[in-house]
N, C-alpha and C positions, 0 to 999 in steps of 0.2 A: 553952489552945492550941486553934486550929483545927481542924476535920478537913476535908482538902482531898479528902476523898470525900463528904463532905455537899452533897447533891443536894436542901435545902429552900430553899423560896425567901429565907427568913433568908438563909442562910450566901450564895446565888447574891449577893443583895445587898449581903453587907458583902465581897465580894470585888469589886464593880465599884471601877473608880477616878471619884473627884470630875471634874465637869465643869471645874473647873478646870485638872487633870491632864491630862485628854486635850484642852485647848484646848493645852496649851503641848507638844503633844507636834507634828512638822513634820508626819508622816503617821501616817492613823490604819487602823485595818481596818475591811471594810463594819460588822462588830459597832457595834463603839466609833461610826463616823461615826452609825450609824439611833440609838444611847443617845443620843446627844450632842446632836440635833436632835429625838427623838422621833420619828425616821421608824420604819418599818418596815425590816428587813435588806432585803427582796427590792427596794425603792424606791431604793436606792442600789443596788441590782446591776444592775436596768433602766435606771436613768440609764445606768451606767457602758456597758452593753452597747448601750445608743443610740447612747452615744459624746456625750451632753448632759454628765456626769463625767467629766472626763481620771482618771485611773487606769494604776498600773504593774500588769503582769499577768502571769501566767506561764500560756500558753494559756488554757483556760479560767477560769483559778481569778484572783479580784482581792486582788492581793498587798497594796495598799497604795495608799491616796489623798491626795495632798497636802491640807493642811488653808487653805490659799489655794485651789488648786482647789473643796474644797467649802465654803467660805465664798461664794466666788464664782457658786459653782453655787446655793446657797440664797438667794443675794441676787436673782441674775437669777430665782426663783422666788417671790422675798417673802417670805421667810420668816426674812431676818436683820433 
C-alpha cells in the first residue's frame, strides 16, 4: 500500500495520471494541462491571464481549462 504522505519523487510520479487519462478528461487544471504538454505551470497561467487561454476562473485563481480550448491554444502555438 501507498503512503499518500510520501513526498519522493517516486511515489510524486506513480501518483500522476497517464496522458492518456488526462486527454479524455473535458477540462483539465493549469497542473495536469503544463504535465500534459510539457509546458511549465506558470506558461499556461500567462497564457490564461493574457486571455491567449480561454479558462473558467474564480478571481484570481484558474479553476479549470477546457481541453478543446488548450488543444486549440497549442495548435495556434505549434506545438500540437
Amino acid at each position: 500500500m501507498s503512503d499518500p504522505f510520501d513526498t519522493s519523487t517516486e511515489a510524486a510520479i506513480a501518483r500522476r495520471e497517464p496522458a492518456a487519462t488526462l486527454m479524455s478528461k473535458a477540462a483539465l487544471t493549469v497542473d495536469e494541462a503544463a504535465r500534459l504538454f510539457g509546458e511549465s505551470p506558470d506558461v499556461i497561467r500567462e497564457a490564461v491571464w493574457r486571455g491567449e487561454l480561454p479558462a473558467e476562473r474564480a478571481g484570481e485563481a484558474i479553476v479549470a481549462i477546457r481541453r478543446a480550448d488548450l488543444l486549440a491554444w497549442m495548435e495556434r502555438r505549434g506545438g500540437v
